[in-house]
N, CA and C of each residue as an Amber inpcrd file, in Angstrom:
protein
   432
   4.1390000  29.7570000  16.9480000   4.1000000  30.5400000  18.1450000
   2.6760000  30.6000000  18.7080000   1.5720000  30.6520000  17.8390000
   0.1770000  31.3470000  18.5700000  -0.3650000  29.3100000  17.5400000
  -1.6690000  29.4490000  18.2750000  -2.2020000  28.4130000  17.6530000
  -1.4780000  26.9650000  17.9610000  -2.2080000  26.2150000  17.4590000
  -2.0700000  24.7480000  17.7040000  -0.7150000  24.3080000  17.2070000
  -0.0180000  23.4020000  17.6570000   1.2220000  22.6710000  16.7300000
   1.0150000  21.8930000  15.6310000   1.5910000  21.7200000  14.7280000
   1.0740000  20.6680000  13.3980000   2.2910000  19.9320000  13.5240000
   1.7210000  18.4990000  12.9810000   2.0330000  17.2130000  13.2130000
   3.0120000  17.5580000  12.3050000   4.0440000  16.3570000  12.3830000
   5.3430000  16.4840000  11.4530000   4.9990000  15.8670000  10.4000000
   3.7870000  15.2870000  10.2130000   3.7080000  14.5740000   8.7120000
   2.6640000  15.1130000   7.9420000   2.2990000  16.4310000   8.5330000
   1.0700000  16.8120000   8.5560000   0.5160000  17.2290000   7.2040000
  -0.0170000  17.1230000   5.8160000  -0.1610000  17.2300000   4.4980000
  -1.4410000  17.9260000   4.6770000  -1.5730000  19.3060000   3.9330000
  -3.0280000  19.6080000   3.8020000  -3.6880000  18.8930000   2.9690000
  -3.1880000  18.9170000   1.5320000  -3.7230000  18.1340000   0.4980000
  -4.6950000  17.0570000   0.4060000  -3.6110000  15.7230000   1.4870000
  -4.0870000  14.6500000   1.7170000  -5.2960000  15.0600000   2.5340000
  -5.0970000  15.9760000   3.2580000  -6.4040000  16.2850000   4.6790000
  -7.9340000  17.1270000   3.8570000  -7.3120000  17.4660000   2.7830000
  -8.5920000  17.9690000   1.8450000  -8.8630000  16.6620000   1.3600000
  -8.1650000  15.7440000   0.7720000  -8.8780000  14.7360000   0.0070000
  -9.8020000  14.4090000   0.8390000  -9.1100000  14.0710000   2.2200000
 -10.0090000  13.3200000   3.0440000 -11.2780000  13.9270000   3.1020000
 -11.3240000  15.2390000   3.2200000 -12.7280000  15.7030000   3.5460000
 -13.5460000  15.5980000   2.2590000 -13.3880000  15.7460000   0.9970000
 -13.6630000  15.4560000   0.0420000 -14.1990000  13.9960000   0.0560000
 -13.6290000  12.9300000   0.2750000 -13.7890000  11.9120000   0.6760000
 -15.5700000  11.7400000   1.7190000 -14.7620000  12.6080000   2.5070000
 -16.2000000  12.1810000   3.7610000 -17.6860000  12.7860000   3.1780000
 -17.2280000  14.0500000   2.3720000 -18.6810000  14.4520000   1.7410000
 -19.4280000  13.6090000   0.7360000 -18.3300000  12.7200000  -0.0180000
 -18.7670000  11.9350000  -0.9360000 -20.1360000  10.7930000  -0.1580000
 -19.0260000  10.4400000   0.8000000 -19.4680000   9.2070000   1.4800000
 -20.6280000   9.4950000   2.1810000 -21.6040000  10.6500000   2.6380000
 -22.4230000  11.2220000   2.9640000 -23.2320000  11.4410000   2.4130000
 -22.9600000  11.8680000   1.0330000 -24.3380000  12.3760000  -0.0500000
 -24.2240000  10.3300000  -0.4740000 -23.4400000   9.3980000  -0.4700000
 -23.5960000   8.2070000  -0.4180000 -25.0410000   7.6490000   0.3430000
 -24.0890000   7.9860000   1.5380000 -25.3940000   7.7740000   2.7900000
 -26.7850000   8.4620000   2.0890000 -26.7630000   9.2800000   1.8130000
 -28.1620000   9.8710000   1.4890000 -28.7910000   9.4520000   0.7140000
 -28.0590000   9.0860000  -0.7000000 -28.8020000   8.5070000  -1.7310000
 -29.0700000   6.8720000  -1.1220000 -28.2670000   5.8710000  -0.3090000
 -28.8230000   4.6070000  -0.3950000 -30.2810000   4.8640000   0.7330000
 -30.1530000   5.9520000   1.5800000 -31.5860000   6.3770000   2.7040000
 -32.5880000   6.2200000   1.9540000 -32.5030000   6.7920000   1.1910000
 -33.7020000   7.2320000  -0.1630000 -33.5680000   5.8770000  -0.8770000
 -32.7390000   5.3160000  -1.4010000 -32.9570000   3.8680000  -2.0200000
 -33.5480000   2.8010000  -1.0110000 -33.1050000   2.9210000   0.0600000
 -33.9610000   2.5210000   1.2840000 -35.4520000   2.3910000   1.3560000
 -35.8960000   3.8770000   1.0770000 -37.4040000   4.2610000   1.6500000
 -37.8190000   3.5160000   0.7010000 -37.5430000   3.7980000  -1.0570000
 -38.2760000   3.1880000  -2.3330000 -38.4500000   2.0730000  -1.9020000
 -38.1620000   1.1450000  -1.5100000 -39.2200000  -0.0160000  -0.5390000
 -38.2800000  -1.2570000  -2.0040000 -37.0390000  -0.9150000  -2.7860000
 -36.4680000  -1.7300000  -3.5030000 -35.8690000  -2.6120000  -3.2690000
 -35.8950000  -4.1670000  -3.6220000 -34.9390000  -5.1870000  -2.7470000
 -33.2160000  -5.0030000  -2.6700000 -32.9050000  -5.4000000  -2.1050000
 -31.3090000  -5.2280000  -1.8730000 -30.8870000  -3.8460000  -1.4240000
 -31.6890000  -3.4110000  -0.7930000 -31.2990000  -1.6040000  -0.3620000
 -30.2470000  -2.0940000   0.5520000 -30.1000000  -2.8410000   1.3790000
 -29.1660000  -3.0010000   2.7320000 -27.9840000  -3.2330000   2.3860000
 -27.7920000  -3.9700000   0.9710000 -26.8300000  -4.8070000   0.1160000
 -26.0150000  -3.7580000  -0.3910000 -26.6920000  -3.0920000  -1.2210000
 -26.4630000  -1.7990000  -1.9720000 -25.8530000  -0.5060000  -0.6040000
 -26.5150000  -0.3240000   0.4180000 -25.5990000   0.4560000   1.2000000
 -24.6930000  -0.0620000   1.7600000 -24.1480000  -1.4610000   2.0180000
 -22.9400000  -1.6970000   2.8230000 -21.8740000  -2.0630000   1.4300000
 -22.6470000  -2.5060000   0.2520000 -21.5670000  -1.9810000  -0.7680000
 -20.7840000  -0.7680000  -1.1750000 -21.6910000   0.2050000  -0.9360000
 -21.2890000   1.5030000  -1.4200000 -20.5980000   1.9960000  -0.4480000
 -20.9800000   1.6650000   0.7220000 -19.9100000   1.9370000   2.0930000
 -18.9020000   1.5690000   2.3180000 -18.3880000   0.1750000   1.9340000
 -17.3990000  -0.7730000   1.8850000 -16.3560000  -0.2190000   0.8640000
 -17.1230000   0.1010000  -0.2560000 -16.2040000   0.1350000  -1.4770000
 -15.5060000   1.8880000  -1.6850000 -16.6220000   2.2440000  -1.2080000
 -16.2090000   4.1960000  -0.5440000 -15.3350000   4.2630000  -0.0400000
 -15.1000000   3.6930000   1.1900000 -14.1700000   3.7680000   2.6590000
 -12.7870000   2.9750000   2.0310000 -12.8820000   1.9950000   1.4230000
 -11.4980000   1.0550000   1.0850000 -11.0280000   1.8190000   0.3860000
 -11.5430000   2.0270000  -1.2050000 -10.9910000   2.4600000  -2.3620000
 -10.2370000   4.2490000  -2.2480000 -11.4440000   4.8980000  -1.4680000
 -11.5610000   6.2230000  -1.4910000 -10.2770000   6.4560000  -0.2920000
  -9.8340000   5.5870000   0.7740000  -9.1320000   6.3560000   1.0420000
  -7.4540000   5.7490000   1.0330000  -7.8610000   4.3250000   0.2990000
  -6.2390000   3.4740000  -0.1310000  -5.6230000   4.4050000  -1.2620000
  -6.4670000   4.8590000  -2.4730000  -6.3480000   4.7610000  -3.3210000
  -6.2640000   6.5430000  -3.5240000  -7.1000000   7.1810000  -3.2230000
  -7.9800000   8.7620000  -3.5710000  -6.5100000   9.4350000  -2.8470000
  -7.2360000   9.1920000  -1.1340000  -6.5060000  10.0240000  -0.2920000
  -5.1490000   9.9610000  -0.1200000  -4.4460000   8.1060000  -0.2420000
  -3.2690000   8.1920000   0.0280000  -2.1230000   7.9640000  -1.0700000
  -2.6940000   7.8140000  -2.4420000  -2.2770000   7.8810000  -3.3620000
  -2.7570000   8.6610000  -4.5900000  -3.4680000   9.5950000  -4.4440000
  -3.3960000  10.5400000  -5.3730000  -2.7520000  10.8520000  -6.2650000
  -1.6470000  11.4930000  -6.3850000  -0.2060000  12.0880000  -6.8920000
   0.2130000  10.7440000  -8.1050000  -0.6610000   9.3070000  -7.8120000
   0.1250000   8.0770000  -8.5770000  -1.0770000   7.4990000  -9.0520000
  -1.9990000   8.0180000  -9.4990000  -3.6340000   7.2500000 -10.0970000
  -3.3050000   7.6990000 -11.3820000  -2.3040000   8.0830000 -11.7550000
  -1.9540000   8.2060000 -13.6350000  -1.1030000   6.9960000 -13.6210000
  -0.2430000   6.2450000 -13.0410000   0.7820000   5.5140000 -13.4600000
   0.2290000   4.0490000 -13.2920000   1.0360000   3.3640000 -14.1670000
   0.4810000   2.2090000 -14.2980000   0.5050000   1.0490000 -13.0480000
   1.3590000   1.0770000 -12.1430000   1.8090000   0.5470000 -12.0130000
   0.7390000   0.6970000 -10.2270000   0.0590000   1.7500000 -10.4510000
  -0.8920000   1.6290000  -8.9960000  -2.1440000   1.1520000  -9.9290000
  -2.3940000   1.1750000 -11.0360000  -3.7120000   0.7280000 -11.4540000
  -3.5930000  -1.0690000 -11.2720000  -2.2150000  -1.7150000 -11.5800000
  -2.0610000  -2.7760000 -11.1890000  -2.5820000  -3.1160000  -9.7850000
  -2.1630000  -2.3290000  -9.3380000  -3.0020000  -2.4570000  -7.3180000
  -3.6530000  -2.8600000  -7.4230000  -4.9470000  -1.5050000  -7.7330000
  -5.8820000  -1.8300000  -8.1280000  -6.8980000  -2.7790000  -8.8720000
  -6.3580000  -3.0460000  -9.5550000  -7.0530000  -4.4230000 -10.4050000
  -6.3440000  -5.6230000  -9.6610000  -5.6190000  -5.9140000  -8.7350000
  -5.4280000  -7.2790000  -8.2040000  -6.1350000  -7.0500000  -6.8980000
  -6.5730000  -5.7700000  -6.2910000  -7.3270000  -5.4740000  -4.9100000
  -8.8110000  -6.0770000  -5.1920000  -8.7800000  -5.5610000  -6.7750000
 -10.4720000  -5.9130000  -6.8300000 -11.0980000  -7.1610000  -6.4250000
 -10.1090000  -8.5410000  -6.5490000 -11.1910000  -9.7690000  -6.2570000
 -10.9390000 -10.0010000  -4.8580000 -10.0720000  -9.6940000  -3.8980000
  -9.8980000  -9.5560000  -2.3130000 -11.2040000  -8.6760000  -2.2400000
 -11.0830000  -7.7840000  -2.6710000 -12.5040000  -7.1670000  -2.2430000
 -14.1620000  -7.2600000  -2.4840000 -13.8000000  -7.9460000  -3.6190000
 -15.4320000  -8.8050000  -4.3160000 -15.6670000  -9.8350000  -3.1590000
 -14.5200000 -10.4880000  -2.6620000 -14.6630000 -11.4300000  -1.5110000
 -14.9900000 -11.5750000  -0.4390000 -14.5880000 -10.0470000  -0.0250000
 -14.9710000  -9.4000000   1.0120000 -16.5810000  -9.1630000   1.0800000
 -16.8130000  -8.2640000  -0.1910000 -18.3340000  -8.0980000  -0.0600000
 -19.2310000  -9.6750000  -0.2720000 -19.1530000 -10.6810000  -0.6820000
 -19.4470000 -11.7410000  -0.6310000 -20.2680000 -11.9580000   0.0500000
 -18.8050000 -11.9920000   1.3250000 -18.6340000 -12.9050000   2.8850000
 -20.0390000 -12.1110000   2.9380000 -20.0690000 -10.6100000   3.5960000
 -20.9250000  -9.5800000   3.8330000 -22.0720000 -10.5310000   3.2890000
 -22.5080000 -10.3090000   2.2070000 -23.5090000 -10.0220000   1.5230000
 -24.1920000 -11.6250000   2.0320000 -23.5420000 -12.8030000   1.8630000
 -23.8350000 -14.1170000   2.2850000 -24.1990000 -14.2550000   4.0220000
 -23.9150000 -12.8870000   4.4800000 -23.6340000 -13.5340000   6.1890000
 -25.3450000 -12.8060000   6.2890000 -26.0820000 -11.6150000   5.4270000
 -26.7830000 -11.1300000   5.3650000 -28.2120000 -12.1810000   5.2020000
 -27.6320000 -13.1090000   4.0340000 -28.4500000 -13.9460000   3.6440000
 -28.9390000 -15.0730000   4.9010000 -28.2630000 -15.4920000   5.4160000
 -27.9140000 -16.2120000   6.8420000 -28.3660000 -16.0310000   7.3420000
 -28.0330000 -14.7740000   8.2340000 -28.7410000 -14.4290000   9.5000000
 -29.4660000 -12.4370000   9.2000000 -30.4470000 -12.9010000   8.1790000
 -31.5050000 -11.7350000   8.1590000 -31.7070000 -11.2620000   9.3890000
 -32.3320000 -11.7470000  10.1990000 -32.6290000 -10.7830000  11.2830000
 -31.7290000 -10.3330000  11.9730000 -30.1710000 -10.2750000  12.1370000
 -29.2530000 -10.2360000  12.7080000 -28.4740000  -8.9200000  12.0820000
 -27.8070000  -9.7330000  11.0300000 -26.5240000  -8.9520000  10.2250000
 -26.6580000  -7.9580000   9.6010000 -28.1420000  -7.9070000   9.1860000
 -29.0220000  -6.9050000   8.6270000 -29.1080000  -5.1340000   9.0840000
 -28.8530000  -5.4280000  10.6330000 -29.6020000  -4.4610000  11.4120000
 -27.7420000  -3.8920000  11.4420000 -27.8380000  -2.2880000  11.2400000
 -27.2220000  -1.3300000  11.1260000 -25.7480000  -1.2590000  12.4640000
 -26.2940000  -1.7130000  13.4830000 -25.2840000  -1.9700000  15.1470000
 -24.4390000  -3.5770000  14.8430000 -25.1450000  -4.2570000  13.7060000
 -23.9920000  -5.1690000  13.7500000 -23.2490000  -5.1220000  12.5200000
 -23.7010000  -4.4000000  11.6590000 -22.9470000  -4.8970000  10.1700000
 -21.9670000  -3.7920000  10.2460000 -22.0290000  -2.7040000  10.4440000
 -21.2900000  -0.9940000  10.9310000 -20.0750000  -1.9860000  11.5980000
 -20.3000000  -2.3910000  12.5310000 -18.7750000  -2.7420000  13.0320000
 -18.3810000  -3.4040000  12.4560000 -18.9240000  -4.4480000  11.6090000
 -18.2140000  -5.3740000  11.0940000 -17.8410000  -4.8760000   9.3500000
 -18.0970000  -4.1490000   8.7590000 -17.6340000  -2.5880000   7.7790000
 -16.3680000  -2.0960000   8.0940000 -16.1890000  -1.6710000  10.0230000
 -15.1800000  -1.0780000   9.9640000 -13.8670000  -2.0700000  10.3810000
 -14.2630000  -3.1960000  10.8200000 -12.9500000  -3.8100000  10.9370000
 -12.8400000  -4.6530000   9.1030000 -13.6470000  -4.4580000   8.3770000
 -13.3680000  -5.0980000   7.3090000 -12.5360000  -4.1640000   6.5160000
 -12.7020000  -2.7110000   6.6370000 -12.3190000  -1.7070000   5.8940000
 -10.8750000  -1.5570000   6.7570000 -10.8170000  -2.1760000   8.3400000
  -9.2070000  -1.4540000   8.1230000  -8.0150000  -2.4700000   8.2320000
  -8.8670000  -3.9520000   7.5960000  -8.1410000  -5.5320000   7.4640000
  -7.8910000  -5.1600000   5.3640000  -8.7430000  -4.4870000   5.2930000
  -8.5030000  -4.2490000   3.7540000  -7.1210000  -2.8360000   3.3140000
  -7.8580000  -1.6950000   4.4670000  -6.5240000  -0.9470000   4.3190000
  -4.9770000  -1.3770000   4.3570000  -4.7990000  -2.5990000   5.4970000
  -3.5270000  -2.1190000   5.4360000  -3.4420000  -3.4470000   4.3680000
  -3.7510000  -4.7340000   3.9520000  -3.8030000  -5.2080000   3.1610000
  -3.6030000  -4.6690000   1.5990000  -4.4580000  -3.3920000   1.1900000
  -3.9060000  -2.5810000   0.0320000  -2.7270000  -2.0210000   0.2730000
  -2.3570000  -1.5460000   1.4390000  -1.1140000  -1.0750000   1.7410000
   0.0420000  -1.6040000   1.2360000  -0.3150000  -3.0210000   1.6550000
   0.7310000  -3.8440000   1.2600000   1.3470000  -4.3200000   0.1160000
   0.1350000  -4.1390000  -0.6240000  -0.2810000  -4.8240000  -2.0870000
   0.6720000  -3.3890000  -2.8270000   0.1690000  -2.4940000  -2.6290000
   0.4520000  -1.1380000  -3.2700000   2.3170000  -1.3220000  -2.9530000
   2.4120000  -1.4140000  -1.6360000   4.0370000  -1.2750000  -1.4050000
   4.4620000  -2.2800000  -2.2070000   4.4750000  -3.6360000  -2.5870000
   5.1600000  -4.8050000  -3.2230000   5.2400000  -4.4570000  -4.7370000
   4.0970000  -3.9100000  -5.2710000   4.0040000  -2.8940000  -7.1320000
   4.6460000  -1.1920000  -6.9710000   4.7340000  -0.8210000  -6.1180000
   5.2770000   0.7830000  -6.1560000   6.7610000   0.0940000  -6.3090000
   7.6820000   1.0220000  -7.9320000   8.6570000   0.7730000  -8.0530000
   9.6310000   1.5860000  -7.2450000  10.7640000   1.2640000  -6.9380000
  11.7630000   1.4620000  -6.0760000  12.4320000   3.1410000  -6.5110000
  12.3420000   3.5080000  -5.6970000  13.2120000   5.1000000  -5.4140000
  14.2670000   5.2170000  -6.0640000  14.5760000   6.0260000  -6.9420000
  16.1110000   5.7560000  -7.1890000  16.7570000   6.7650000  -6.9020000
  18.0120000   6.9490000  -6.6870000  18.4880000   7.7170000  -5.6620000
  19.3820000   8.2730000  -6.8250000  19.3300000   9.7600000  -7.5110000
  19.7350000  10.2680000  -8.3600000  21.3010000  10.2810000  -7.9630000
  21.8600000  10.9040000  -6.9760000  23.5320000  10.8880000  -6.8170000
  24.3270000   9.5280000  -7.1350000  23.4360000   8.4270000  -6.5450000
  24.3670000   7.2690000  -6.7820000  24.5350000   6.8030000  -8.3620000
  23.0040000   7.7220000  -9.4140000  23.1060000   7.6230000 -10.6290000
  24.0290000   7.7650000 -11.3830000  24.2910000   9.0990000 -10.9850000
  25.1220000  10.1750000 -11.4980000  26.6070000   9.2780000 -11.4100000
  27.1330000   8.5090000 -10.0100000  28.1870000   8.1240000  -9.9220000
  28.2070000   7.1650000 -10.4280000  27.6870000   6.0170000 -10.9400000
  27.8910000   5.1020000 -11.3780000  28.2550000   5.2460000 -13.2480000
């Protein structure tokens, strides 16, 4: 009646992970800033890893499967996501090597992070749907 409408799919839970999620990925940001300043090689490497692997994992895995990170059968996901995604950071990490003065700089690699992160989302999506075992529908149990 008073206040905003909520969405029909609308989950707090999931909407806490998420924020949980974004704080992670922030004190992230902070620590590679500071790994940054230390003047250490691979700082750029090291933040679009930790960004890459934050954003994919944290919200295929954290936010939208929570409730199933005990069962075996999403850790399978997981361990077949991992070399799609070693591949991913690769490409990254090689295109860095390439074109230093380019890929390097924060306005081009950021976009190319976020279309990598949401060619990987629905890709885990998929991966996850083909290993998540099938529903079983207790009444038709019962009758058979």
């Amino acid at each position: 009646m008073f206040g905003y409408p909520v969405e029909p799919n609308f989950d707090i839970a999931k909407e806490q992970r998420r924020d949980r999620l974004k704080l992670a990925l922030i004190g992230g940001f902070v620590l590679c800033v500071l790994y940054l300043f230390s003047g250490d090689p691979y700082a750029t490497e090291v933040f679009q890893g930790c960004l890459a692997t934050g954003l994919s994992y944290g919200e295929s895995f954290y936010v939208q499967r929570r409730g199933d990170l005990g069962k075996p059968w999403l850790w399978k996901v997981i361990c077949t996501t991992v070399p799609l995604h070693v591949l991913y950071l690769a490409a990254v990490f090689s295109a860095d090597k390439m074109f230093p003065n380019l890929v390097t700089k924060a306005i081009v690699f950021m976009p190319v992070l976020a279309v990598g992160f949401a060619i990987e989302s629905t890709l885990f999506n998929r991966i996850a749907d083909r290993f998540k075992p099938p529903i079983v529908d207790q009444g038709r149990v019962a009758a058979l």
